[in-house]
ZADO-1210 file (C-alpha; in nm, 4 decimals, padded with zeros to 6 digits):
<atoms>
<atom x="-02.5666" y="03.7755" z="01.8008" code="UNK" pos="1"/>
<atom x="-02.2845" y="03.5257" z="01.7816" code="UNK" pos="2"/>
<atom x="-02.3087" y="03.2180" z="01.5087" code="UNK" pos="3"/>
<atom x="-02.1756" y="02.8863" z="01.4878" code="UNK" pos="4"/>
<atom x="-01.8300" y="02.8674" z="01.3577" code="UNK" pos="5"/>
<atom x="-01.6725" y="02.5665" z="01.2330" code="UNK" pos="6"/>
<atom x="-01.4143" y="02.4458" z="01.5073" code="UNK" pos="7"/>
<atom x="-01.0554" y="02.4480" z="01.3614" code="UNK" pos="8"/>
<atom x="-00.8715" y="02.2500" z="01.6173" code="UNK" pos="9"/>
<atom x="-01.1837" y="01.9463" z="01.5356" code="UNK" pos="10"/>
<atom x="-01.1270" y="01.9825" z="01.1643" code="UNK" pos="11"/>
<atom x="-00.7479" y="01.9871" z="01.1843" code="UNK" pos="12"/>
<atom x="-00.7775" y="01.6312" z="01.3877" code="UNK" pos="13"/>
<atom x="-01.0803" y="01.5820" z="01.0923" code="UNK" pos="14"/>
<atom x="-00.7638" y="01.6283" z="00.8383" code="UNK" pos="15"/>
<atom x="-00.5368" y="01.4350" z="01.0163" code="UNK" pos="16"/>
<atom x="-00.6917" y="01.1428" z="00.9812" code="UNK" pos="17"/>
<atom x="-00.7775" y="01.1635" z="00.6621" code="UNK" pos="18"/>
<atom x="-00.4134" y="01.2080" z="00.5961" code="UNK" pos="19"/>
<atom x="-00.3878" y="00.8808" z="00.7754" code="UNK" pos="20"/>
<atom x="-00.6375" y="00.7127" z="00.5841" code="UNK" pos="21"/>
<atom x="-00.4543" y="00.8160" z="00.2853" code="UNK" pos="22"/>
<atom x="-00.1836" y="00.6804" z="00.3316" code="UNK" pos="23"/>
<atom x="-00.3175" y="00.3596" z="00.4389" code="UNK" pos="24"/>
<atom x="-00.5351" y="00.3601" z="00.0774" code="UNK" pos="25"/>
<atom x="-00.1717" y="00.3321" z="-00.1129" code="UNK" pos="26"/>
<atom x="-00.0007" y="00.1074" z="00.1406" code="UNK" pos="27"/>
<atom x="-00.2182" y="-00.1713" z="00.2112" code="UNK" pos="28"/>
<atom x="-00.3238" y="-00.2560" z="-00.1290" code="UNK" pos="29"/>
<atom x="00.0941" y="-00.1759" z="-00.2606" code="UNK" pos="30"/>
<atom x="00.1668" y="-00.4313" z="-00.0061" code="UNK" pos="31"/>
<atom x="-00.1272" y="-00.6783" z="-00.1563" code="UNK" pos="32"/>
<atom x="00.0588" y="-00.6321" z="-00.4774" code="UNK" pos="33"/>
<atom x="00.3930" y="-00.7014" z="-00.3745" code="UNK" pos="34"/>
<atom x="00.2807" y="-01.0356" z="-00.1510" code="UNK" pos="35"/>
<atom x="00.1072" y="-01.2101" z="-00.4708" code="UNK" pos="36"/>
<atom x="00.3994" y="-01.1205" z="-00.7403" code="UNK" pos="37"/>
<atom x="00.7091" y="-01.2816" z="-00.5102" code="UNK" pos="38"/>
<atom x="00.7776" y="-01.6027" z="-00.5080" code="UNK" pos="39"/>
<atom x="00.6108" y="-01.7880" z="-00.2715" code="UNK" pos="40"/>
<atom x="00.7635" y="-01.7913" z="00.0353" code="UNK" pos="41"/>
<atom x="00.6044" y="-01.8353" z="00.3668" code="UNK" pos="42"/>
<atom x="00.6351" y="-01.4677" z="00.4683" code="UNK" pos="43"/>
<atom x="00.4262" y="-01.3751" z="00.1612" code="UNK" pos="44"/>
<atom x="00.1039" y="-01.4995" z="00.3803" code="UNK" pos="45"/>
<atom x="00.2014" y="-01.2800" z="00.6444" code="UNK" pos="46"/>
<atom x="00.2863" y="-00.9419" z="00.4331" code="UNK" pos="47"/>
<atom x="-00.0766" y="-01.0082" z="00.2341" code="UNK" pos="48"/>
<atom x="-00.2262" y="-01.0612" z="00.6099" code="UNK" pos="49"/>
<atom x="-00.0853" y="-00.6782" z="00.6919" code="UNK" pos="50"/>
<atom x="-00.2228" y="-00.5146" z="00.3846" code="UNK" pos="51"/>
<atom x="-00.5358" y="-00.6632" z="00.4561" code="UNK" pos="52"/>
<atom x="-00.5348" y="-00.5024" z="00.7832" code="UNK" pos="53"/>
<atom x="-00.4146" y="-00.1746" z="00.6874" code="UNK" pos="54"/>
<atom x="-00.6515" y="-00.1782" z="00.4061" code="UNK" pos="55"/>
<atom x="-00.9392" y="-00.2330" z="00.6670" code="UNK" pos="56"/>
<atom x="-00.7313" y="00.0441" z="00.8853" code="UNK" pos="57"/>
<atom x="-00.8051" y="00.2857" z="00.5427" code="UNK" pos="58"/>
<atom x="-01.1348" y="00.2466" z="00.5051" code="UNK" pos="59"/>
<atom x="-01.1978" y="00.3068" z="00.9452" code="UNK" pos="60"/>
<atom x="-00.9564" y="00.6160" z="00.9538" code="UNK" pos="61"/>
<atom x="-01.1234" y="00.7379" z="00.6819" code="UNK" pos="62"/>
<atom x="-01.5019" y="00.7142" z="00.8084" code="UNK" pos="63"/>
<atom x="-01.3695" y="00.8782" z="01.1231" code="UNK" pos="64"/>
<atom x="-01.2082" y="01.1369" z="00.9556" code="UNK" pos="65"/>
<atom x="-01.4503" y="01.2874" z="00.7648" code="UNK" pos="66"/>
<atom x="-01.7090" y="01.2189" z="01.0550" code="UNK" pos="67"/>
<atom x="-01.4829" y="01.4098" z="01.2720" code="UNK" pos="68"/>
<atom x="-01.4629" y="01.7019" z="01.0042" code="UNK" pos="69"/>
<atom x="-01.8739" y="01.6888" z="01.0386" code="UNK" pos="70"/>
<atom x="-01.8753" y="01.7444" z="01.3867" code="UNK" pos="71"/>
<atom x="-01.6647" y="02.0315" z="01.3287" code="UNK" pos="72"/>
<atom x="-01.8665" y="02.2264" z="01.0766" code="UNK" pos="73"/>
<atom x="-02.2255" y="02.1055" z="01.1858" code="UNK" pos="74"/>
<atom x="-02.1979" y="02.0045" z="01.5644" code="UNK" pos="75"/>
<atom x="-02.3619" y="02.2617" z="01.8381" code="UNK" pos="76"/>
<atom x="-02.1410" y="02.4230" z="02.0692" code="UNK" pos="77"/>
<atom x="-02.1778" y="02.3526" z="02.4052" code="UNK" pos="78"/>
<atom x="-02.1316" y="02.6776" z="02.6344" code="UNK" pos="79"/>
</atoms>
């Protein structure tokens, strides 16, 4: 009788974008940071607009990542 195993090649992707998301958690809101402590200058607005979307960028690569990890461990194998 053969069980379900989790998939490895799903939960490396799983990883992966967690990694992503990671990254994006220590960007976006660095950038934030750096955009209100300047001086004003007009490209401050645009920097803060970027963080803002990486930011959002963490917080969707990170639902999908550890959904994606889920699907590996807990998802039925189709044959």
């Amino acid at each position: 009788m053969e069980t379900d195993r989790t998939n490895k090649d799903v939960l490396l992707k799983g990883v992966k974008l967690l990694g992503i998301a990671l990254a994006c958690m220590f960007t976006g809101p660095i950038l934030a940071y750096i955009s209100q402590t300047k001086l004003k200058t007009p490209i401050d607005n645009v920097v803060l607009i970027i963080a803002i979307i990486i930011c959002c960028l963490a917080l969707f690569f990170g639902f999908k990542g550890i959904n994606t990890i889920l699907d590996s461990m807990f998802k039925k194998k189709i044959k």
